[in-house]
C-alpha positions, 0 to 999 in steps of 0.5 A: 660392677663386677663381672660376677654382678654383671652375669646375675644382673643379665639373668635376672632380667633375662628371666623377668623378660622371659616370665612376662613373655611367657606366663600368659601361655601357661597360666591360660593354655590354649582350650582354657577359658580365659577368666572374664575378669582377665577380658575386663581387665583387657578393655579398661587398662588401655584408656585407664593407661591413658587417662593417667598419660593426660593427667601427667602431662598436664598436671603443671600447666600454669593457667594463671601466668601472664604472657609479659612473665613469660606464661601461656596461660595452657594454650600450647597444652589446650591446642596440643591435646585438641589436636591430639582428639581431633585427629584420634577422633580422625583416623583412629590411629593412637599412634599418629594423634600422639605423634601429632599432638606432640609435634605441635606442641614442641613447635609450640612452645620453642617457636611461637611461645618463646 
């Protein structure tokens, strides 16, 4: 990449950034009722967000393979996303319950389903 290249690509995240940042601010200036269809959008998109982070994760879990050919049969999964509710449901931090929900199933599947 040339410098030239290197110059253009900065700005133009720069100016992506900046955009993202700051059109909010001019689209919807203080004193400005915010359309309810922008409030909507601010309850749903955040489950609907991680609806879809559930589905990636467990879209290849394999239930059907046997523990001799090396399978789990989901059960790091299963036990995973319980503890990741459980403790959701516990301290209402989605931080932490995803933090613990992975822990435990990394712990899972390179200690105890080898």
């Amino acid at each position: 990449m040339t410098t030239k290249e290197m110059i253009i690509t900065f700005l133009v995240i720069w100016l992506g950034t900046v955009l993202t940042r700051f059109l909010p601010y001019i689209i919807f200036p203080e004193g400005r009722k915010v359309p309810e269809f922008v409030h909507y959008l601010g309850r749903v998109l955040g489950p609907a967000v991680f609806g879809l982070l559930v589905v990636y994760c467990l879209r290849n879990t394999d239930l059907t393979t046997s523990f001799a050919k090396g399978g789990s049969h989901g059960i790091p999964e299963l036990l995973a996303t319980a503890v990741t509710l459980l403790t959701y449901r516990w301290k209402k931090q989605m931080i932490l319950s995803m933090a613990a929900g992975t822990i435990l199933y990394m712990i899972l599947v390179q200690l105890v389903f080898v």
